[in-house]
Structure formats: structure tokens, C-alpha cells
N, C-alpha and C positions, 0 to 999 in steps of 0.2 A: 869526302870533304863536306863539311857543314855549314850550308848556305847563311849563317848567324841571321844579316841584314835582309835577306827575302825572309826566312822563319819571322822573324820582328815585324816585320814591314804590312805585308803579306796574308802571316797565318795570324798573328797578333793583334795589328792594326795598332802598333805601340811606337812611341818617339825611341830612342835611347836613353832619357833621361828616364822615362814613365820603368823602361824594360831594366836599365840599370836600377830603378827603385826598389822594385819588387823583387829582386834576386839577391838583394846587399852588396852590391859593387859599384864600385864609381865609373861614372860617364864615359872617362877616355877609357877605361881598361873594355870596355865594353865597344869603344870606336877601335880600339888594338885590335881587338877580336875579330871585329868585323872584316878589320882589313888583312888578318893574319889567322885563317883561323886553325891554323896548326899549331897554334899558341895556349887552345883552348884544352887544358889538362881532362881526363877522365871523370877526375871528380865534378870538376864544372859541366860538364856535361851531361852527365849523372844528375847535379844539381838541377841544370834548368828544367832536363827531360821527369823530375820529380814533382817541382812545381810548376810544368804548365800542362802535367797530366799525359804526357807522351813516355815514349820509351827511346834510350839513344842510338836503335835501331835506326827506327821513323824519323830522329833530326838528320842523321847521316845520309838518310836516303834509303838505305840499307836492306834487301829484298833478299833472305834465304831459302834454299830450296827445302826440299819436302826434306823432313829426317830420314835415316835412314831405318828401316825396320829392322829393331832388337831381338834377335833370335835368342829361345830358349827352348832345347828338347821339354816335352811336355813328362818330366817324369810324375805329376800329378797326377797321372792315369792311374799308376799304384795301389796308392792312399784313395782316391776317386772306387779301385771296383771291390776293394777292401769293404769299403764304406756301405758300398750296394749290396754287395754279398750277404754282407749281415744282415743288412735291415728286410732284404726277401726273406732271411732264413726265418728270424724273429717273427717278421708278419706273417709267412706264407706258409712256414712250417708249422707254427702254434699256434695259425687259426684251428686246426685239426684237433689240437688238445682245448680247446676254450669250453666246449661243454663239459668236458670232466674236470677241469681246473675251478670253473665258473669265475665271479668278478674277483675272489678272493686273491687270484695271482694276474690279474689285468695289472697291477699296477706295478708288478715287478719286469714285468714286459714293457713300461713304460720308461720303465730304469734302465733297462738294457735301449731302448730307443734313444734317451737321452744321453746315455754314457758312450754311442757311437758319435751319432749327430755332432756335437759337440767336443768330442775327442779328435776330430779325422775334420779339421780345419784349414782352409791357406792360410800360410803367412803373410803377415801383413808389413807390408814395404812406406814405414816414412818418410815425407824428402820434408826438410826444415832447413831454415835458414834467416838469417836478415833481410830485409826488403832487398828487392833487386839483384839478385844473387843470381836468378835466373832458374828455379825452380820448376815452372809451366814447360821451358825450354828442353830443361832436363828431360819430364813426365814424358811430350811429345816425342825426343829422341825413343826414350823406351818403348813406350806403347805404338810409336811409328804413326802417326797420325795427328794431324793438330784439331783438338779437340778440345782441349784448352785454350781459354784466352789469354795470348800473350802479349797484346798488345796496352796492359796497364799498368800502373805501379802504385800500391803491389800488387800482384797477382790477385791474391786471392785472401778473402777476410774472413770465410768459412771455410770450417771443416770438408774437406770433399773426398766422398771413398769410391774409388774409380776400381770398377769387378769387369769379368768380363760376361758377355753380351750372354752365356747362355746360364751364368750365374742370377738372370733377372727373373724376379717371379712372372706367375702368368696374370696376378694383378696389375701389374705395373707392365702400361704399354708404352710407357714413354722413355727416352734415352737419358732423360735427368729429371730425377724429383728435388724436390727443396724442401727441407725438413725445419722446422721454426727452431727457435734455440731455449724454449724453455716450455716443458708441457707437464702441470700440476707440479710436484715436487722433483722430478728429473728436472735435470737444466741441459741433455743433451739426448739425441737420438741415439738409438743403442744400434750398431747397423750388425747386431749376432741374433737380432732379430726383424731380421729383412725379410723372412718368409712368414709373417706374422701379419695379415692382412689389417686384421682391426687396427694391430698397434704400428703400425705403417702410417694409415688414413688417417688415425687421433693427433699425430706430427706433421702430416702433408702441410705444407703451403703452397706449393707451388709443381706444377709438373709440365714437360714440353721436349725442346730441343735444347743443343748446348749453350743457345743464345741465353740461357737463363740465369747462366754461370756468370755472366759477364752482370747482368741484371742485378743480382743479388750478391754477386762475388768479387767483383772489384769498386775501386775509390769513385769510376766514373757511372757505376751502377745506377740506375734510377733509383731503386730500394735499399743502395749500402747505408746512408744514414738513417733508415725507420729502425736497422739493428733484429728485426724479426726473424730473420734467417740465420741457421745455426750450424747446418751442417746441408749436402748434397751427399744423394748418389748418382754415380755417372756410369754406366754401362759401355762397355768397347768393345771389339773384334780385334783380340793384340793377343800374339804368340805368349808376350811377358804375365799378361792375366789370364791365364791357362794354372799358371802356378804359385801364382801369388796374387794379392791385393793391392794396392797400391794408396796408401794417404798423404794428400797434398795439403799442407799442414797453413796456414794462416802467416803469414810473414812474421816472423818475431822483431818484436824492439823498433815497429814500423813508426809508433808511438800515435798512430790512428785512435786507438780504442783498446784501453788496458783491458776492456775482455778477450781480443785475440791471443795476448800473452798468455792471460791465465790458458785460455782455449787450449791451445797449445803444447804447457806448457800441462796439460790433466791427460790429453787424450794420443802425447809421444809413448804415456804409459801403456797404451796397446800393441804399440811396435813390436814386432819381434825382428824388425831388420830399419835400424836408422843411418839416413842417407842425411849429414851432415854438408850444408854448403856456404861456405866463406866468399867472398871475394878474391881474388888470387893480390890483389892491389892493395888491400888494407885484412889481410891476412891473420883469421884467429886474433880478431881483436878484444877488447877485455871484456864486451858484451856476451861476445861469440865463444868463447871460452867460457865462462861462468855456465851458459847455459849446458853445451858440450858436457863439461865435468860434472853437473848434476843428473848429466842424465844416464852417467854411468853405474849408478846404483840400481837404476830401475830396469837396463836393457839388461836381463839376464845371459847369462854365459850359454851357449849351444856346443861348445867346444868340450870336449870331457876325452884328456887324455889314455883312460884306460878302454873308452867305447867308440870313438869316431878321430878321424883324421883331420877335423875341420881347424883351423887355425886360432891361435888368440885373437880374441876379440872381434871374431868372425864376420858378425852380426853388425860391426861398426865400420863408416863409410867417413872419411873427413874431407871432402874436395875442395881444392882450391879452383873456384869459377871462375867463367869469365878466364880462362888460362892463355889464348893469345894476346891480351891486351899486356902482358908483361913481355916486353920488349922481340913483341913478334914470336911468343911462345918459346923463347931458348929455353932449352933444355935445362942447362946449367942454371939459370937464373931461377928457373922452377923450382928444381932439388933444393937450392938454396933458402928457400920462400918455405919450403915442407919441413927440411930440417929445423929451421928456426923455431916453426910454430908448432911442431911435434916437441922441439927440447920446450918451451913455454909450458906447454900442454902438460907434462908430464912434472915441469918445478910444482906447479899451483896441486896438483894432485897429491892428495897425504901417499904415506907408504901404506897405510893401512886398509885404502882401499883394493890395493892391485894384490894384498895380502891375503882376504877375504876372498877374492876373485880366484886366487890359487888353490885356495884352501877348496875352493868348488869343484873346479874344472882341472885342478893337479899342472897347469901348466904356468910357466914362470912366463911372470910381464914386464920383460928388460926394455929398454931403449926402442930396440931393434925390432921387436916383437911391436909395440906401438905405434912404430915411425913405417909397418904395414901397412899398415889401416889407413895411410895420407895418400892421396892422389891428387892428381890434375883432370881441370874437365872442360872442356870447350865444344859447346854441340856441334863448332862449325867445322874443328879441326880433327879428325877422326883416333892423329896420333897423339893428343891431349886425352883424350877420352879411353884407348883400348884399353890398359893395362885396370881402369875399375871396370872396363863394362867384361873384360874375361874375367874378371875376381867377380863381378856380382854373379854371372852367368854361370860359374860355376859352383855358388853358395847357392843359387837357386834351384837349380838342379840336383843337388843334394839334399835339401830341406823335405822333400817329401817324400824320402827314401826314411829319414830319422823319424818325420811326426809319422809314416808309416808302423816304425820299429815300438816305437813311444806309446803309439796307441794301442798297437793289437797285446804290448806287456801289461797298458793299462786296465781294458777290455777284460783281459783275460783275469787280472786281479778281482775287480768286481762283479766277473762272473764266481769266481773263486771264494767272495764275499756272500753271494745272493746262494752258494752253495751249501755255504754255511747253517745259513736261515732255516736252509731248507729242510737240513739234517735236524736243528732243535723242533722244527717243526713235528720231525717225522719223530721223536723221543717225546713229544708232548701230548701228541695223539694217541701214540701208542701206550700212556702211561692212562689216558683216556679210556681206554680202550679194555685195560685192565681191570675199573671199577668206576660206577656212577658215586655210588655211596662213597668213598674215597676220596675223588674229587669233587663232591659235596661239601666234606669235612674240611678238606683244604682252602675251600673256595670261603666257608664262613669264617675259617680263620683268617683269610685276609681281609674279608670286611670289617671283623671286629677290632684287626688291626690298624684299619683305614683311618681314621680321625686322627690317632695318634701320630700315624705315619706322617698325616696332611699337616699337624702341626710345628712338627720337627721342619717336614720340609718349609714351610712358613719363614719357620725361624734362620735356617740354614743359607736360605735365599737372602734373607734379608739382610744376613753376616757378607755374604756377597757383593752386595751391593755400597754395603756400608765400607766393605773392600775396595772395592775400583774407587770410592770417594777418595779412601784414602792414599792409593797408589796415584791418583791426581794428584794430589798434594804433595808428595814423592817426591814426583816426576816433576814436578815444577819448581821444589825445593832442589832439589837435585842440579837441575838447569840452570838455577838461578845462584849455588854455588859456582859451579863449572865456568858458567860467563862472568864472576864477579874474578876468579884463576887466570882465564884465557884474558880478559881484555883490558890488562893494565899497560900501562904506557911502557914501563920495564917489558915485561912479559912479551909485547908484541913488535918494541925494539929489538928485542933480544932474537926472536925468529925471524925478522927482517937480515940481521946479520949472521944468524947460521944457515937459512936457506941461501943466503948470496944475492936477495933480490939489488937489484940497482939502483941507482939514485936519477931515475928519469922513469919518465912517463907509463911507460914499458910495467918499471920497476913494480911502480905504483899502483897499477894496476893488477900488477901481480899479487902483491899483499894482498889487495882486499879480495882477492880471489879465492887465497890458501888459507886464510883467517876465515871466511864463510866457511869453505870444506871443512873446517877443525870443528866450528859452530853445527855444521850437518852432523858428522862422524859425534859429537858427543851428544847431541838428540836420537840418534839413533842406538845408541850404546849406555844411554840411559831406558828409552823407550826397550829394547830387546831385554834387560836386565829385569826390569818387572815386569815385562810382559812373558818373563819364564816363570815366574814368580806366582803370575796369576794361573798361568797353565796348570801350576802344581795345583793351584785350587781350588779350578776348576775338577781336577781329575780326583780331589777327594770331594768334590762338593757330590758326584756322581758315584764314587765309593759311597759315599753315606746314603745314597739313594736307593742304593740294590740293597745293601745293608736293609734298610728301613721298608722296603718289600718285602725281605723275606718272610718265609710263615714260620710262625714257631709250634707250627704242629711236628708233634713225634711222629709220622707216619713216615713213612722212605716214597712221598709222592711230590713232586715240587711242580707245582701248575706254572709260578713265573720263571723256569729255568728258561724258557725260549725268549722272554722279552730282553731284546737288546735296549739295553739302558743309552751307552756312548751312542748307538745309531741314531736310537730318540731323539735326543738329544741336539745333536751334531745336523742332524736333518733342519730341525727350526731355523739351521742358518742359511738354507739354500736360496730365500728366497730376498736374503737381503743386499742392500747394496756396498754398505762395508760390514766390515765384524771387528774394528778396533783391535783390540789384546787377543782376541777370538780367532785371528786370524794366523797368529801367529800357533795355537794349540792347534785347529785345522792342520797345521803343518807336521803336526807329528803322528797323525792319525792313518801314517801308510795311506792305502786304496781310497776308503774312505773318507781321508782329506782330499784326496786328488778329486775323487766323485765329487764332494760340495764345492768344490771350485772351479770345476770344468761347468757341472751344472750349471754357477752364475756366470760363466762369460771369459774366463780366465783362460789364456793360450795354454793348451798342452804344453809346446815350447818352452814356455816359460814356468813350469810346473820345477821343472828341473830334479826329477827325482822324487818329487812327493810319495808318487804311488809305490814307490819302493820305500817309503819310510826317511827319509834322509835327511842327517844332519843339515846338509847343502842346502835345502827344504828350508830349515828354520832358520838359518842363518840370515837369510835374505825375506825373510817373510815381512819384515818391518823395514824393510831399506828406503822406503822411498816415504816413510815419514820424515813430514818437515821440510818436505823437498821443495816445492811450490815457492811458499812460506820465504826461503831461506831463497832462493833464487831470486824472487823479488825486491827480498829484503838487498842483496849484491847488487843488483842492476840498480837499484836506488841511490848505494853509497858509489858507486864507481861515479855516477853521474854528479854526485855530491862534488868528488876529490878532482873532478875536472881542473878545475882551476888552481888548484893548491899547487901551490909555488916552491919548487925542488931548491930547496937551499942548502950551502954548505956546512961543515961543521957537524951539530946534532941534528941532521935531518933525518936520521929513523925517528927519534922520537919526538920531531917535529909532526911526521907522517904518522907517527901511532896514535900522537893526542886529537890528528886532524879524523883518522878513522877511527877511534872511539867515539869522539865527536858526532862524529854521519850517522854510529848504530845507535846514539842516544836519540837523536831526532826523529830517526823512521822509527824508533820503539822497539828496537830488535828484539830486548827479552820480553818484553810483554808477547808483539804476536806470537814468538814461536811458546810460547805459555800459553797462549790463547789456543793456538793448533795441539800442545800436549791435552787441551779440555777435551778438544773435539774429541782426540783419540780416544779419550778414556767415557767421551758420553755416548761413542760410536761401541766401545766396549761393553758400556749398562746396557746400551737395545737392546744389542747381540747379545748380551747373554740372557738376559730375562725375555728374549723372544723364545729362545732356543729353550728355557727353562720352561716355559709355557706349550711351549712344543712336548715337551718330555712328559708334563702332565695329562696334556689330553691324551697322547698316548696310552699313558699308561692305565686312565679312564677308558678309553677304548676296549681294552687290552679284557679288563676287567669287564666291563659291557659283554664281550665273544664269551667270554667265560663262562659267563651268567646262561647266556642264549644255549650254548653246546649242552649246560649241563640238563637245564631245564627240558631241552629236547633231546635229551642222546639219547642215541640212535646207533647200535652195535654197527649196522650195515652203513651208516652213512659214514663213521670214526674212517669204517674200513675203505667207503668211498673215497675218502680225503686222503690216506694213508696211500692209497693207489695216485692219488692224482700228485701229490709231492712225489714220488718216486719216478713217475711221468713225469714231472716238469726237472726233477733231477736230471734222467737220461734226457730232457731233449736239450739244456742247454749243456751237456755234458759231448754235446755233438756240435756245439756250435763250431764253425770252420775251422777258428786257432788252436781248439782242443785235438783237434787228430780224428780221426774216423771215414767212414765212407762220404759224407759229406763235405769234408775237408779235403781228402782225395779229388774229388771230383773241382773245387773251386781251382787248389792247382793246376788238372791238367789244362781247368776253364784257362786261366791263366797265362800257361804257359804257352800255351796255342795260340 
């Protein structure tokens, strides 16, 4: 019962007139309440508990016991001694070879350290939602511990990545850091490199107890308006972070501060497991959907019918929260509340995206299959909550049984890769090995070739670049056809009445929901289209490059047959933050793509078959251009068509002229023309990094050349030839390959 007049009186120090002012309601319905206050609906109380900084816990009175603790078998042990096994073998096995290798193969052991480390990851668990959802609630139930502060609204305005306790470096002595939200050209902390001391401290703000959270993390925070704070890590002792990560995501649509949106709305792209929460009371509303459906291009498929058992859509959580406040949690009223917002869910979604998703994962996404993924949640009510906490418990516990499978196939590719190298290596020395004079004659044939080479390449590059200018122009012509198609008053009448949407608020909502996805699906179907285009060009920009190495000496000795061109190359990009149209080629480069992408930070998980080469790979390489973009641009016009007035007669295309209307004002085609820029100036770094990369290389390459010949040395050729053959057999032992060493991690194992 909610004391109204003592809360007023009391905690306030307010008349009714002053308390009705502040809130927009009139005097008596405020003296009604007072005297009735079973009168006072959910949302009103939601309302006042928003604006006087409380939660409607604490007006109620309202005291919960401790959560219950979330059990998860810890199958991260797996992937965990997977992970160690290697890195001893690597370190402790080929300290033994380092004098006969010397520095010249240190860094192919650094490749193998990176291609573990960063293969053999948790997953990471988002919970997002609308203010007040009850997200913290959630987090606590899981991690079984309140650690979080629940007592504000909204929860939480930073990023916060909750690990568990023995996941904390030995820098960091404290149980919560605070990371700022913008350091030199990053605008967010990277937390895949948490064991990275300097670049920890370069971000620190803040470091203590959990009280900091509340400090920097909620509305009543002493530092939420200075805005300095970007993101947290929070460290726990929880069963659930044994095998996963957990991100508590910034309230979306809280309408505090449009950087939480964006926040949010950049870094759900790291998910590989989203916990979607609605209110159970105002259920998948057209906020809460728009966002939902965008983010289903970027949460990759985990499910792969021919490889694993896991279900459609596996990876996806829709809870209706807050689940007893709908009429004491009836059952039947629940199912009713999920069905509705599961059939919604599924109108506003094209066909082409669940089409896409089949074509990856082989499994068909009917009705039924989607109307899974909906639940009910209530931290108080256990039987509101079982039926997702056994569906998560049991995706949980599987996940590191696959990134286990995933990674030692990938591991094992890029050893398969480094074996390679190793073999032109052992053909290049021994070709070495056969004549100084020989490879004298070959060596001045390529310098004499050099200027020529360097100018073609010149020119070749610069055909490139003059390229991507013009798939900008494309791509923007392209867009700007497509939207002048999609958004005529006919045209989006006309899909108003073949989709069935309605003539109410609902309805309304719904268009501008299915018309944005039409606007994503042709940015991205434009964007993939040249961006196969430029793949081609790239792969002959780099045909004309070995081309233009070669030597045209008649001699049968080829000194550049060992230099990998595509590695070169493809390597420049490891160190960037996007690669535009580049990322999309990365995608067809088998191992090797999988390597530069894991290298930068990219889930295994979500590799989805890269290191195996795969279609599925490119298909999605681009999905989540324009996403941002175009989710902002929705949540703009839905707020727009608020008040647009449902009339009879022609009101599709009263409603088409009112939403064409909205996307002229936000500027729809320009930003998403402004984001196709980005892509394609994020495309010129990346390639003319990577192109820069290729040349010092291949200066280098030439540098060794020069040095071996100058000094060759029969017994040294023979040195090196011993020591490639050695670093062949020792990673030819490595544990996934089979051998006595492999044996033995088993029995370690299985013991």
C-alpha cells in the first residue's frame, strides 16, 4: 500500500497543489489518490517513482529478500585448460628451440599466442532494455548477489562489464574501476584488453567499491552529469561468471542523454548472447521493437543445423518484465501478452531477413520457432522466471563446449597456415643453398626491376582509391534511387495494406517500423553489392602485385616464391578499427580472415565459419551497416507520428504522407548517405593501410635478401634449414595435431 499523503507530506515537504504541479495532474485526482490509493495505476507510480528519483519498490514500502543464487555447471573449464595447454606448449616447449630458431621465428610464436588468447573467449551476456525494466534486478538474480544498484532510475548510464573475481588482473586491486568515455581518438574502453596494464591506466578514472557505480552510474550519481564516465568493470564471485561475461547495458530510450542510445546501441554489437526486457504492462512497444529488430542482423546465428543441436535463435532472450504486475501473474494473461508481441515482432520484420538467417544456420524461422525466444520474468516470482533461467542455463553451458570446437578447428587452421610459410621457407633456402652466384643474378634482377615495379604499383593504387571514390558515389546514387522507389505515398500505402497493418496506434507504429527495416535491408544490399565488387579489386590489385615482383630472369631460381603477397597485405589490417569494404574480403580469406579478426577483438562466436572459408562468412560481413543510423533515424519518426490522428476513409495514405513527412525532417537520406561516406572512407584507410603494409614488407623482404646474400654462408643456409624443419616438427606436435604430446593433455584431461 502506498502511503501517497505521508510520501508528500513527509518525504517531500509538498502541498498537493505544489505535488500535483510537478507531476501534470490535477489537485483532486491527487486528493482521490490520497484517499484511495488502490486507484493509483502502475504507470502513475512508475511516473512519480521517475520523477522524484525513487524506485516503486521504495514508495510501496517494498523490502525483497536476497536473490537467489543462478546455478551454472562450470563447463568453461574445457575451453579454460584447452587454452593453458597451449600456451605452456608454445612458451615452454619452444623456449628449447629459440637458440636455433633465433628472433626470426619469435614472432610466429606470437601468432600462435595471439591466435589462442583471443580464440578461447567467454561469452558475453547483454541485458538491455527501456528504463525501468528492471535490468540491475535481473543482473542480481543471476550473479546472486546485489552488487548492483538497484535503487535508481535508470539504473545505469555506463557501460558496465561484470567478470568474475578471478578473471581480475593482478593490477587492479579493486572490485570496480571506471573507465572515462573518450581517450585520444577511441570513444570507448576496449575491455579485450583488460590485461593490458598501461592501456587500463591511460582510461582509469576512477577505482574503489561498488558504491562507485552508483557515483558515476546512475541519474542520482554525484558525477552523472560531468558525463566523464564511459564505461565500468566490476568484478564478482558468481557461479554465472565462471562461463560467461555479463553487460549491463545503459537504459535505452531513457531520453537522459542521446549518448547512452548511441552507447548502447554500438557496443550490443559485442553480444554474443542478448537478454532483451520489455515491461510485461506496455509490452514490445514501438520503441522497444524498432530496437529488438535492429539488432537482429548483428547478433549472429550460433545454431547451425548440420553441426550442433542449439535452437533458432538461440542466442535471443525477449522477457516480458515486471511479470506479476499483470494481473497477479496469470498465466493465461501472460501467453496472451507474448503471443501478441511475438506476432507484432515478426509483422514489422522483412521475409528477407529470417531468409538470410536460414540460408546460414539451415534452420527454418516460422512463427513458432520465434514465439521461443519470448518469456516472462519476475525476480520475485520464481515460476515467472524458470522456463528462461533453464533455456539460459542451458545455452550457457553449451557455449563453451562449441567456442571450445570452434577454436581448436581454428588454431589448428592457422597452424596449418604458419606450416605453409614454413615449407616456402624451407624451398627458398634450399634454393639458396644451391648457388650464391644464382641468387646474386636473381636478386639484381629484381632491383633493376624495382622503380618500374614501384611505379606501376603507384599507379595501380591510386586506380584504387580513385575506386572506392567512385563506389561512394554508387552507393549513394544507388540509395538515393531506392529511397526516391520505397517512399512514395502510393508505394507505402500500398504496403500498409498488403502487410495488414491497422488503423490504430499499434498499426502505426508498425509501419514505421517495417518501412525502416525495407530502408536497413536496401543499405545493406546496396552496401554488400559493391562491396563484392571491390573484393574483386582488391584480389586483382594484388594479382598485379606478385605479377610486378616477378623476376624475368631465365634462370629456374625464384628468390620471391616464399613472399606471401595476400598475408602482406591482409596483415596491414590487424591493427585497425574498422576496414569498411575490407571487411567484407577479410571474409573470404578462410583462416586468415578469421586470424585478422579475432586478432582485432571480434567473438569467435561470431566468426561463424570464416576460418572455414564460408559463404555464411560474407554474407553477413556487412549486416550491421546503417544500423545505428537507421535505428535512430525510427525512434525519431515513431516520436514524430505520436500524435497523428487515425482517420477514416484514406488513412493509409494520410499515414504515408505523415511518414514520409518525419523522414524528410530527420534527413533520412542524407544521414544514411553520410554513414554510406563513412563506410567507404573507412574502406580508403583500410586499404591503403594494408597497401602500405604490403610495401614495407615487401622492402623488408628484399632488405633479408640483400643481407643472406652478401653473407652467405653454406653452414648457416644449412642452420636455418635445420631450424625450419625444427619449428615445423614442434608445432606439428602441438596438442590438436595428435602425437605424444596430445596424448598426454587427454589423459591430463580426462583425469
Amino acid at each position: 500500500m502506498f502511503d501517497l499523503r505521508g510520501f508528500r507530506e513527509n518525504k517531500l515537504k509538498m502541498t498537493q497543489a505544489q505535488f500535483a504541479e510537478i507531476i501534470g495532474e490535477r489537485q483532486d485526482t491527487i486528493s482521490r489518490w490520497e484517499q484511495n490509493p488502490d486507484d493509483i495505476s502502475y504507470g502513475k507510480l512508475a511516473k512519480i517513482a521517475k520523477t522524484f528519483g525513487t524506485t516503486i519498490d521504495e514508495l510501496v514500502g517494498y523490502t525483497k529478500d536476497n536473490p537467489i543464487n543462478f546455478t551454472v555447471d562450470n563447463t568453461w573449464m574445457t575451453p579454460e585448460f584447452t587454452k593453458k595447454s597451449l600456451l605452456k606448449y608454445i612458451r615452454e616447449e619452444g623456449t628449447a628451440y629459440q637458440n636455433s630458431w633465433g628472433n626470426r621465428y619469435n614472432d610466429q610464436i606470437d601468432r600462435l599466442d595471439v591466435a589462442i588468447k583471443k580464440s578461447i573467449v567467454k561469452p558475453k551476456v547483454a541485458v538491455v532494455g527501456l528504463s525501468d525494466v528492471g535490468k540491475s534486478s535481473l543482473i542480481n538474480n543471476l550473479i546472486g548477489t546485489e552488487k548492483l544498484p538497484t535503487a535508481w532510475t535508470p539504473t545505469t548510464s555506463i557501460v558496465v562489464y561484470i567478470k568474475h573475481i578471478s578473471d581480475r588482473p593482478s593490477f587492479i586491486e579493486n572490485n570496480v574501476w571506471i573507465f572515462r568515455n573518450k581517450v585520444g581518438e577511441e570513444t570507448e574502453w576496449n575491455d579485450k584488453r583488460l590485461d593490458d596494464e598501461d592501456y587500463c591506466g591511460s582510461w582509469k578514472l576512477a577505482g574503489g567499491g561498488f558504491d562507485l557505480l552508483k557515483q558515476y552510474g546512475t541519474r542520482q550519481g554525484d558525477s552523472f552529469l560531468t558525463d566523464e564516465a564511459g564505461s565500468a568493470v566490476v568484478f564478482v564471485d558468481s557461479d554465472i561468471l565462471k562461463v560467461c561475461d555479463i553487460i549491463d547495458l545503459p537504459g535505452f530510450g531513457t531520453g537522459d542523454r542521446t549518448s547512452d542510445d548511441v552507447m548502447t546501441a554500438q557496443i550490443r554489437n559485442k553480444a554474443d548472447v542478448l537478454i532483451y526486457m520489455s515491461h510485461a504492462e506496455q509490452f514490445l512497444n514501438g520503441t522497444a521493437i524498432e530496437f529488438l529488430k535492429s539488432s537482429l542482423s548483428i547478433l549472429k546465428p550460433f545454431e547451425d543445423k548440420k553441426t550442433n543441436s542449439l535452437a533458432p535463435l538461440c542466442n535471443l532472450y525477449i522477457l516480458a518484465s515486471q511479470a506479476h504486475t499483470v494481473n497477479n501473474g496469470n498465466p493465461q494473461f501472460l501467453n496472451d501478452i507474448l503471443d501478441k508481441g511475438c506476432e507484432r515482432f515478426i509483422r514489422v520484420v522483412p521475409d528477407s531477413v529470417w531468409a538470410d538467417r536460414e540460408t546460414i544456420s539451415g534452420h527454418t524461422y516460422n512463427s513458432a520457432a520465434v514465439r521461443n525466444r519470448f518469456f516472462t520474468y519476475a525476480s520475485d516470482m520464481e515460476r515467472l522466471r524458470t522456463d528462461f533461467e533453464q533455456d539460459l542455463k542451458k545455452l550457457l553451458e553449451e557455449l563453451p563446449k562449441l567456442i571450445d570446437n570452434r577454436a581448436q578447428l581454428f588454431i589448428s587452421e592457422t597452424v596449418s597456415g604458419l606450416d605453409d610459410e614454413m615449407d616456402n621457407k624451407l624451398l627458398h633456402f634450399r634454393e639458396m643453398a644451391k648457388s650464391k652466384e644464382e641468387a646474386a643474378c636473381n636478386y639484381d634482377s629484381f632491383m633493376k626491376n624495382e622503380p618500374v615495379r614501384n611505379a606501376k604499383n603507384t599507379e595501380i593504387r591510386n586506380r584504387m582509391n580513385q575506386k572506392v571514390q567512385a563506389l561512394a558515389s554508387e552507393s549513394k546514387s544507388d540509395l538515393s534511387s531506392e529511397y526516391a522507389r520505397l517512399f512514395t505515398v502510393d508505394n507505402v500505402a500500398d504496403i500498409i495494406k498488403e502487410r495488414g497493418f491497422k488503423n490504430n496506434k499499434q498499426g502505426r507504429d508498425e509501419v514505421c517500423s517495417y518501412m525502416s527495416s525495407l530502408l536497413q535491408e536496401k543499405i545493406q544490399h546496396i552496401v554488400k553489392k559493391h562491396s563484392e565488387n571491390f573484393s574483386k579489386d582488391v584480389d586483382q590489385y594484388l594479382n598485379d602485385f606478385k605479377s610486378n615482383i616477378s623476376s624475368d630472369s631465365t634462370q629456374n631460381f625464384n628468390l620471391n616464391f616464399h613472399f606471401d603477397v595476400t598475408r602482406a597485405f591482409a596483415s596491414g589490417l590487424a591493427g585497425l578499427a574498422t576496414f569498411g569494404a575490407l571487411a567484407f574480403w577479410t571474409s573470404t580469406l578462410g583462416n586468415l580472415g578469421a586470424y585478422i579478426l579475432v586478432a582485432k577483438g571480434v567473438s569467435l562466436l561470431s566468426l561463424l565459419g570464416i576460418s572455414v572459408g564460408g559463404t555464411a562468412a560474407a554474407a553477413t560481413a556487412v549486416a550491421s551497416i546503417g544500423g545505428p543510423i537507421v535505428l535512430g533515424i525510427a525512434i525519431a519518426v515513431l516520436a514524430a507520428l505520436t500524435m497523428f490522428a487515425i482517420f477514416s476513409g484514406g488513412w493509409r495514405k494520410s499515414l504515408a504522407k505523415k511518414l514520409i513527412e518525419a523522414l524528410d525532417k530527420e534527413d533520412a537520406l542524407g544521414k544514411c548517405q553520410n554513414n554510406l561516406n563513412q563506410y567507404w572512407r573507412d574502406t580508403k584507410t583500410a586499404f591503403n593501410a594494408a597497401a602500405d603494409n604490403l610495401e614495407s614488407e615487401w622492402k623488408n623482404h628484399l632488405q633479408q635478401l640483400k643481407i643472406e646474400i652478401d653473407s652467405y654462408d653454406i653452414d648457416e643456409i644449412e642452420k636455418s634449414i635445420s631450424a625450419i624443419e625444427a619449428f615445423k616438427n614442434f608445432i606439428h606436435s602441438i596438442p590438436l595435431f595428435g602425437g605424444g604430446y596430445s596424448s598426454s593433455l587427454t589423459t591430463t584431461q580426462n583425469n
